[in-house]
C-alpha positions as CSV (number, residue, x, y, z in Angstrom):
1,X,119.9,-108.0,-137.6
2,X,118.0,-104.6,-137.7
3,X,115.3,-103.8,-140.2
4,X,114.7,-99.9,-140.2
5,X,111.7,-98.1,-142.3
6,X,112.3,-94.4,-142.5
7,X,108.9,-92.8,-143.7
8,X,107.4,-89.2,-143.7
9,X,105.0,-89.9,-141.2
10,X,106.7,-93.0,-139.0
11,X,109.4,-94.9,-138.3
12,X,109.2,-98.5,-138.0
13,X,112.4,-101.2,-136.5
14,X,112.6,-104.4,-135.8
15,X,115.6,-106.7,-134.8
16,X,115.3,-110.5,-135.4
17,X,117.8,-113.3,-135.0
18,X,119.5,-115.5,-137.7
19,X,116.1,-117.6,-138.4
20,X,113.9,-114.2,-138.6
21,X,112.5,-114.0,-135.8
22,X,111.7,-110.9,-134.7
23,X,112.6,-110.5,-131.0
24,X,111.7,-106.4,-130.6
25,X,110.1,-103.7,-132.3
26,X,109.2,-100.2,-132.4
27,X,107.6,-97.5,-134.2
28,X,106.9,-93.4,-133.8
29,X,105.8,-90.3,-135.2
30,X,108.5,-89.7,-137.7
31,X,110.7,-86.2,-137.1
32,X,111.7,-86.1,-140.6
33,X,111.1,-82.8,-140.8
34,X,115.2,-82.6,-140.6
35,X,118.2,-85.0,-141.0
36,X,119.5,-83.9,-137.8
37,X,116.4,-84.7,-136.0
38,X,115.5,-88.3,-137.6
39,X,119.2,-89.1,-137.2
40,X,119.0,-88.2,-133.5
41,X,115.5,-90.6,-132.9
42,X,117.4,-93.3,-135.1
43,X,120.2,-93.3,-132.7
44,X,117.7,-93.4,-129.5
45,X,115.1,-95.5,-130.9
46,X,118.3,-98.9,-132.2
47,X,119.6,-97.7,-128.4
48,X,116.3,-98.5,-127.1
49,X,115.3,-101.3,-129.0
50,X,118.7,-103.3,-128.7
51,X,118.8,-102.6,-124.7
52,X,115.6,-104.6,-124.9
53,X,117.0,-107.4,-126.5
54,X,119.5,-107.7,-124.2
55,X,122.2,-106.9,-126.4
56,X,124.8,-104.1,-127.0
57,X,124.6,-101.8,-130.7
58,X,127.6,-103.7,-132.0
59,X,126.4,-107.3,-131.1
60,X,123.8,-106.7,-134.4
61,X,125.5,-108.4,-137.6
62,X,123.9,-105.9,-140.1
63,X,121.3,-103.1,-139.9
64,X,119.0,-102.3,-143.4
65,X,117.3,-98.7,-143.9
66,X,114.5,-98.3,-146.1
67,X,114.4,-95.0,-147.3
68,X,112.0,-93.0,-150.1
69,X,114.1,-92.1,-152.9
70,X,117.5,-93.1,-154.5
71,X,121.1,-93.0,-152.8
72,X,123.3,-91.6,-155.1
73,X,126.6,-93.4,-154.3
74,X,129.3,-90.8,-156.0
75,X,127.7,-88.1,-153.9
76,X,126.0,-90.0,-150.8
77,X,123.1,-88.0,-151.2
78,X,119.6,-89.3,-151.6
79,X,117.8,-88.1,-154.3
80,X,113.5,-87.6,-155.3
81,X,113.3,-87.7,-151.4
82,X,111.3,-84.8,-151.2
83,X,109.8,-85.3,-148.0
84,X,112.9,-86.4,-145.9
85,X,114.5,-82.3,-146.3
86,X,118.3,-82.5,-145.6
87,X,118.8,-86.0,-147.4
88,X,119.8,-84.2,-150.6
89,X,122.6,-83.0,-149.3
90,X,126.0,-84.9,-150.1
91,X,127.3,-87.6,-147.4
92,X,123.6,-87.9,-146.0
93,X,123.4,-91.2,-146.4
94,X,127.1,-91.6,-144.6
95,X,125.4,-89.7,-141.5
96,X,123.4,-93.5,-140.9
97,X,126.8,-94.2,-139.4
98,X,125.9,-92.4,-136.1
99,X,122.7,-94.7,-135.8
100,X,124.1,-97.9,-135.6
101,X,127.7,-99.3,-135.0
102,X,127.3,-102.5,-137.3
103,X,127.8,-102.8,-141.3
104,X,124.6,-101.2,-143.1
105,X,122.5,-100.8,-146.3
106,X,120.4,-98.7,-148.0
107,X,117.4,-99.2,-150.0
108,X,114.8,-97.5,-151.5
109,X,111.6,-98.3,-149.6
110,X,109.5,-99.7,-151.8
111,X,112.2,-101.5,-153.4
112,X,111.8,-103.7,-150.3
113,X,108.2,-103.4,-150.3
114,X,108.1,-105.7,-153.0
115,X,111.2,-107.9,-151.5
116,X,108.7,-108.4,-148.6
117,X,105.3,-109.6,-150.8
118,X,107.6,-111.8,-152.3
119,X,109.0,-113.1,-149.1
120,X,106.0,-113.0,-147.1
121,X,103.0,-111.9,-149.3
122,X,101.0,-112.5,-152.3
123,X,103.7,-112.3,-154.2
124,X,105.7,-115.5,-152.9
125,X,106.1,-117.9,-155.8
126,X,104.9,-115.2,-158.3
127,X,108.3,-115.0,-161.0
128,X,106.9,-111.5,-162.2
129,X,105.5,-109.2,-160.2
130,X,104.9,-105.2,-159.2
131,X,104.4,-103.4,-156.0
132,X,102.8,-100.3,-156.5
133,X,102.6,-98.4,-153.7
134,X,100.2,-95.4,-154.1
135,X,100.2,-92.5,-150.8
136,X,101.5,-89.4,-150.1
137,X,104.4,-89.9,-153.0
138,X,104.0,-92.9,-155.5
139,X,106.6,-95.5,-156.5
140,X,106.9,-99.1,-158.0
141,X,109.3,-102.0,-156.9
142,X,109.9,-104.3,-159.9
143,X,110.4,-108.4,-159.6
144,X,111.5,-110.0,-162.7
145,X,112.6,-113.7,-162.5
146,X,112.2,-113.3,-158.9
147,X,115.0,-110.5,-158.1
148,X,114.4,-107.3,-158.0
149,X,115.1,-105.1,-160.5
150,X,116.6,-101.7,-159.4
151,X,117.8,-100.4,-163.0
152,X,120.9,-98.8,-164.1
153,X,120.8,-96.1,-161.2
154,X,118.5,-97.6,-158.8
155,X,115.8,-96.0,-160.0
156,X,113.7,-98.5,-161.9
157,X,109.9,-98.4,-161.2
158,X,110.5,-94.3,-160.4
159,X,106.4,-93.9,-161.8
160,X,105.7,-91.2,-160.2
161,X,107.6,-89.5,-163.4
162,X,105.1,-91.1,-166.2
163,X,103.4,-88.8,-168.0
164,X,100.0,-89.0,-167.0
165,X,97.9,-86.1,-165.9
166,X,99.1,-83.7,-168.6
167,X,97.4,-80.8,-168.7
168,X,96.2,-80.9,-165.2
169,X,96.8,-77.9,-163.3
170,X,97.9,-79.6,-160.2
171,X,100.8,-81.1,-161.7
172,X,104.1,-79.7,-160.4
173,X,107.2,-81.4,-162.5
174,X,109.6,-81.4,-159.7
175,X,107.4,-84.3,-158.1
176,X,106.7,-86.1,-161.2
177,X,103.1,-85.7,-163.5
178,X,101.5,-88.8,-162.0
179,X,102.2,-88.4,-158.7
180,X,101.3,-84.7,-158.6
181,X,97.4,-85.8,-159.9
182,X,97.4,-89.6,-158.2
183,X,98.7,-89.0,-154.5
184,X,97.1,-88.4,-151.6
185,X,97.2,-84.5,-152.1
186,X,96.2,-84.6,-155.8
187,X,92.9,-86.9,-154.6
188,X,92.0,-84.0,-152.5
189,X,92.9,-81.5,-154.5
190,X,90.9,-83.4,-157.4
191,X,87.8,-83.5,-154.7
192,X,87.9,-79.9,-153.5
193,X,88.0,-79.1,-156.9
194,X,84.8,-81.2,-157.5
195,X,83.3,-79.4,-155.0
196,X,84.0,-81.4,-152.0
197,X,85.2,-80.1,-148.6
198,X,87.3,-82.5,-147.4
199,X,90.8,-82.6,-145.4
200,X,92.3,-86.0,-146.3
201,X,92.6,-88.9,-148.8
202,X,91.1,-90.8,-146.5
203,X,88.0,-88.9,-146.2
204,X,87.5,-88.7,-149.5
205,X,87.2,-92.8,-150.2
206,X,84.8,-92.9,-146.9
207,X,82.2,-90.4,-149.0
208,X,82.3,-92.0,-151.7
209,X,81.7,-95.4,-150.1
210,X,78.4,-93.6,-148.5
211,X,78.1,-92.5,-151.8
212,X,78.6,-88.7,-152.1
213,X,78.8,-87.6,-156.5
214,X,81.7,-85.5,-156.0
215,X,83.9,-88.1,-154.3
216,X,83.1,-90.7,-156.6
217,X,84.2,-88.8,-159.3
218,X,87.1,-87.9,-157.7
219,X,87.5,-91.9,-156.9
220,X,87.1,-92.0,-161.1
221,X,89.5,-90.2,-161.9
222,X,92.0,-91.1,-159.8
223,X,90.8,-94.5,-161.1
224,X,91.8,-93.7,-164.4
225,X,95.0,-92.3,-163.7
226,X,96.0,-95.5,-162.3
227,X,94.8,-97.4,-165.0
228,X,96.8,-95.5,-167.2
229,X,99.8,-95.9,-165.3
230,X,99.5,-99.3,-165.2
231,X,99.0,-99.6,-168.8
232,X,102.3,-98.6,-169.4
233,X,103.8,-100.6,-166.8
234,X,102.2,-103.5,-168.4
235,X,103.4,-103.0,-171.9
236,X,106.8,-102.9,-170.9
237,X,107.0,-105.6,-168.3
238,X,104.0,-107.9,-168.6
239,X,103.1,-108.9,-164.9
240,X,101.7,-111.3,-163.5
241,X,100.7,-109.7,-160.6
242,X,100.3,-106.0,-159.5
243,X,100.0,-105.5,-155.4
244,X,99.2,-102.4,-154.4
245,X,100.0,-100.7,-151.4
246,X,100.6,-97.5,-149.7
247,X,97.9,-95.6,-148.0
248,X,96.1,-95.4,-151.1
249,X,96.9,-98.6,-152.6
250,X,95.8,-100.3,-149.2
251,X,93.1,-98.3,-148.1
252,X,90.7,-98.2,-151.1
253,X,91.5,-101.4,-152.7
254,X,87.8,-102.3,-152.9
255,X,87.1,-98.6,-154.8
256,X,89.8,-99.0,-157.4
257,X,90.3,-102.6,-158.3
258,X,87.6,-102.8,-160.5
259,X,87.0,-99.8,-162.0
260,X,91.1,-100.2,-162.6
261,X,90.8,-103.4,-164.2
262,X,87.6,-102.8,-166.2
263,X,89.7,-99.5,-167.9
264,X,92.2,-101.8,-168.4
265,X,90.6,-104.4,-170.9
266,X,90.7,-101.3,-173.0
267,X,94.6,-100.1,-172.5
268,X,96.9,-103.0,-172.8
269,X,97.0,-105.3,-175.8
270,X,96.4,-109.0,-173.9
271,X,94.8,-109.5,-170.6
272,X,95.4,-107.3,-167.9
273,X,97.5,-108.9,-164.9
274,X,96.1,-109.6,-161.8
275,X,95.5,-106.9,-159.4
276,X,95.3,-107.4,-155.8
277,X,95.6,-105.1,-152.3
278,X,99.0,-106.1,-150.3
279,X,98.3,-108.4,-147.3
280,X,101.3,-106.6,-145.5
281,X,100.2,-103.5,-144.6
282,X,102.3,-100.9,-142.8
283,X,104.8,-104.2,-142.9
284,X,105.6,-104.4,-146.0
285,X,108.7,-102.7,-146.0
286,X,110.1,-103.5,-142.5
287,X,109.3,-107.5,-143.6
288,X,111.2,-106.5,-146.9
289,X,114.4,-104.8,-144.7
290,X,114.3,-108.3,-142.5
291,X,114.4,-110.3,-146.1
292,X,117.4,-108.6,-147.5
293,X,119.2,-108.3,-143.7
294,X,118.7,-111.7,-143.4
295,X,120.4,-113.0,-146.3
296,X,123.3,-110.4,-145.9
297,X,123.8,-111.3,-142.2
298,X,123.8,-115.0,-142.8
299,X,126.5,-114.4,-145.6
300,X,128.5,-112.2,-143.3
301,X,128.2,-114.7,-140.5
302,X,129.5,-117.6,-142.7
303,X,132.6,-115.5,-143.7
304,X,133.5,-115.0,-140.0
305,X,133.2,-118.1,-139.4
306,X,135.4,-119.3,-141.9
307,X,137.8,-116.5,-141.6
308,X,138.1,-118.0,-137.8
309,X,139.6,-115.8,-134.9
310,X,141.2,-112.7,-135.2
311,X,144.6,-113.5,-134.4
């Protein structure tokens, strides 16, 4: 089976046999820039990948995309995929045809961020859990029970929409209030503002760890708006466990976890859930893709089996 993760900045695959192991992988520089483009690299990268596995496209049982965003099935568009331009348009998602010649699904990415911490991460054995993953867009994947929870329309654990950050000038509706103030542009926009000249995220959690006033505030802030997320997140599903990924969530774990946490004791009516930085990685959603193609390729397997040769 073939696990694809279709991000704004890569694009991660892997293909793996029946017992999950992976047998070939490969990631780039994503060209999302258009559908055309990332549909074309799609098609060479599965050409490429499968030739070193010594197999042909349609020997793979079941490819599974992860994809920002939700797939609107009575349109086949993708929808709140801002940064994947041309996915909007109706029968996008039917244009994944070209890429691979075996049966396929769609997911929302970090949907399957959260299949894989259950599968393989810190979430395995946890019943209720969240995967927040906080970069250059926000979202949540919800486990309840141990299934995931994709809501009415698929789009359960769409946070970037909460309303926190009101009032802030840098929010921009069409992205969603929290994610507008919380991502990675609204922590640098947060710093500049604060007086800080500084091109990335990134940058602005390595000053503060040498210990520079403007980028710690900027790390408080963004602090609080987290905790306030959360704090909603927790009043209407009571986790066990929040993981937090992304390149935020995974990159300055050690500057938000407390200061999270500590805001929390005063937010949320019982004690706050653990919180903990994904062991995954990049990973997370590729593993995730395997977990669900898995499953779906063994079912699919079984029924040919059964249904015998074509006659």
């Amino acid at each position: 089976m073939l696990a694809v993760d279709v991000g704004r900045a890569y694009v991660r695959l892997a293909l793996a046999d029946l017992v999950g192991e992976i047998a070939a992988r490969a990631e780039e520089p994503s060209r999302a820039e258009s559908l055309d483009g990332l549909l074309d690299q799609l098609s060479r990268m599965v050409a490429g990948l499968t030739a070193q596995a010594g197999l042909a496209p349609g020997d793979v049982t079941v490819a599974v995309f992860g994809t920002p965003g939700i797939h609107d099935k009575e349109t086949g568009a993708l929808r709140l995929a801002p940064n994947l331009p041309g996915w909007e348009r109706p029968g996008a998602v039917e244009r994944l045809a070209v890429v691979t010649e075996s049966p396929y699904v769609l997911e929302n990415d970090v949907d399957l961020a959260a299949v894989g911490e259950g599968a393989y991460g810190l979430g395995e054995g946890v019943s209720h859990f969240v995967f927040v993953s906080i970069g250059t867009g926000i979202g949540m994947g919800v486990v309840i029970d141990g299934k995931l929870y994709r809501g009415s329309q698929g789009a359960a654990g769409e946070i970037s929409y909460l309303p926190v950050g009101e009032g802030d000038p840098l929010v921009d509706l069409g992205r969603g209030m929290f994610e507008s103030v919380a991502s990675a542009d609204g922590v640098v926009a947060i710093a500049e503002r604060l007086g800080l000249s500084t091109g990335t995220a990134k940058d602005v959690f390595e000053a503060a760890r040498a210990g520079n006033e403007a980028a710690l505030k900027a790390v408080a802030a963004e602090a609080d708006h987290v905790a306030h997320a959360l704090a909603g997140v927790i009043a209407v599903l009571d986790p066990e466990l929040v993981v937090l990924g992304g390149g935020i969530g995974a990159q300055a774990g050690d500057l938000l976890i407390r200061p999270v946490s500590e805001r929390l004791e005063s937010l949320v009516a019982l004690r706050p859930p653990r919180i903990e930085v994904s062991t995954l990685g990049p990973d997370a959603v590729l593993l995730g893709a395997l977990a669900v193609g898995l499953a779906t390729a063994r079912d699919l397997v079984f029924e040919r089996a059964v249904a015998g040769p074509a006659r």
